[in-house]
C-alpha positions in Angstrom: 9.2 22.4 7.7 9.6 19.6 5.3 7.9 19.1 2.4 8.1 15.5 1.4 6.4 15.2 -2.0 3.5 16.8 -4.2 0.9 14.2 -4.9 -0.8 14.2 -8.5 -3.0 11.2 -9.2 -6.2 9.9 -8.1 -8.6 7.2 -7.1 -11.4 6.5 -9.7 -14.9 6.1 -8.3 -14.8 3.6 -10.6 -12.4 1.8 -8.9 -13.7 -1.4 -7.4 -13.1 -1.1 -3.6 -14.4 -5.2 -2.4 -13.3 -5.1 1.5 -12.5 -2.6 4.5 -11.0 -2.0 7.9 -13.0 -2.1 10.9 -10.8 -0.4 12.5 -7.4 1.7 11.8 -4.6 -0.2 11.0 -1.0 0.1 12.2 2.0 0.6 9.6 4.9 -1.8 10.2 8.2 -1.1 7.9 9.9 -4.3 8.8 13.8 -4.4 8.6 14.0 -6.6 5.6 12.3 -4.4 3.6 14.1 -2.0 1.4 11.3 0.6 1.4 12.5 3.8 2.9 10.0 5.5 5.5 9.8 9.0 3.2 9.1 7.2 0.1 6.0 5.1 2.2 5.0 8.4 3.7 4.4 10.1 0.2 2.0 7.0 -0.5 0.1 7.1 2.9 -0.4 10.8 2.5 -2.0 10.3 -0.6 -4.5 8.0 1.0 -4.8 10.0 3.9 -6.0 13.2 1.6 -8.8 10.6 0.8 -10.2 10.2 4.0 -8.5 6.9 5.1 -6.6 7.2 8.5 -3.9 5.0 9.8 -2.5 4.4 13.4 1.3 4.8 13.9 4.2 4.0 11.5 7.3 2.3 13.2 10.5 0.9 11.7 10.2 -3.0 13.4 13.5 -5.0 13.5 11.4 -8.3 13.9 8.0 -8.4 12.4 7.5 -11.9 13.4 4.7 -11.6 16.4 2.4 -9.1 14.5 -0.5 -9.8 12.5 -4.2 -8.6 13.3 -4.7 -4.8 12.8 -1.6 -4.1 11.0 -0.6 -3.3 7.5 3.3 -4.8 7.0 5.8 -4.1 4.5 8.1 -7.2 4.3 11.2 -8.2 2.2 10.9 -9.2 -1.5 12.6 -12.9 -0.7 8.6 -14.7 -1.1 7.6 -12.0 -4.3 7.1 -14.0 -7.3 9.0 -13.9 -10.4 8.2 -10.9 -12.7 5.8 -9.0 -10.0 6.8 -5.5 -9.1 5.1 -6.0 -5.7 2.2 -7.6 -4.0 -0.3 -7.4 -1.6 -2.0 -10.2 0.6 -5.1 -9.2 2.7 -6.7 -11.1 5.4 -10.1 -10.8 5.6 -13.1 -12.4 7.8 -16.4 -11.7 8.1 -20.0 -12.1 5.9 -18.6 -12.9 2.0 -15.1 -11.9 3.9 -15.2 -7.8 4.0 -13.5 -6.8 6.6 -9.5 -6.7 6.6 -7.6 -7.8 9.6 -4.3 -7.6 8.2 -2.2 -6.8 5.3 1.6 -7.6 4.2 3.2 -5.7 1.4 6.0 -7.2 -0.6 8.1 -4.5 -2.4 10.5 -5.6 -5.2 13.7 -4.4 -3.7 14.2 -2.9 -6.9 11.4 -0.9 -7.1 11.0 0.3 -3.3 11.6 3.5 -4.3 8.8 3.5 -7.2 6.0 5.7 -5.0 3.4 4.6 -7.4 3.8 1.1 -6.6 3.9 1.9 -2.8 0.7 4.0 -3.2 -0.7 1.3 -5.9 0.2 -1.8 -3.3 -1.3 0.6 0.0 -4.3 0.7 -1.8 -4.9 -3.0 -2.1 -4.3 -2.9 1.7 -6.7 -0.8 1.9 -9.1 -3.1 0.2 -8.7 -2.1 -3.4 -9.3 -4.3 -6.6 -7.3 -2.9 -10.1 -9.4 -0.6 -12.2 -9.5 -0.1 -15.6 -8.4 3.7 -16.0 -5.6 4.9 -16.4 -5.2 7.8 -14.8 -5.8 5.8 -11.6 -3.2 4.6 -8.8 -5.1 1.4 -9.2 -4.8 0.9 -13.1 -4.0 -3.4 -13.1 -0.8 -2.3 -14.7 1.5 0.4 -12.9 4.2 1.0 -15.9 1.2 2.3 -17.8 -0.6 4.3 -15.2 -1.0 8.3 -16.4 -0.3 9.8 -13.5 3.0 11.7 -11.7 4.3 11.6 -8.5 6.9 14.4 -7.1 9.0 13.8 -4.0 
């Protein structure tokens, strides 16, 4: 048995949650990201002990041809200057709720931060910044109260 990490933070009810899934998304790890599968499966446990569910998790050498009902973790090359990471959602849909799609960029420097891969899966996961905290969502992760324990 392997025992890849204790989880201690949270999600804030407080925390302003603006759009969904319709259905469950896919989790691409495309080669030219630096985020290791371990380190992304600490994060997506923590949301799965929240009630969100995701579809299968693959390693993709080309992540070119997929888009609707996935959530992909790309390379760092399009991140802007002085952002840790960043999330871009896809949304249709009445005021534009529901999420077809996600992509993740990861700092290659910080891919092995599992705050910011649980902070950056949540805005996936349709997730605004909170103001708490001792939330995964606090706006800025190098203040956020919380431990994470591989």
């Amino acid at each position: 048995m392997i025992i890849l990490g204790l989880l201690i933070f949270t999600v804030n009810a407080s925390d302003p949650k603006v759009s969904s899934w319709i259905s469950t998304p896919d989790i691409l790890l495309c080669s030219d990201s630096s985020v290791n599968i371990k380190d992304l499966s600490i994060a997506i446990d923590f949301w799965e002990q929240r009630g969100f569910r995701f579809g299968k998790i693959s390693k993709e050498d080309n992540c070119d041809d997929y888009h609707r009902g996935y959530i992909k973790f790309i390379g760092d090359e399009d991140l802007e200057s002085g952002y840790l990471g960043m999330t871009e959602i896809y949304e249709y849909g009445n005021q534009h709720k529901t999420i077809t799609s996600a992509y993740i960029e990861i700092s290659d420097r910080q891919s092995d931060n599992l705050i910011l891969l649980a902070h950056e899966l949540g805005h996936s996961l349709g997730y605004n910044h909170g103001h708490n905290k001792n939330s995964v969502m606090y706006s800025n992760i190098k203040q956020v109260n919380i431990k994470i324990r591989r």
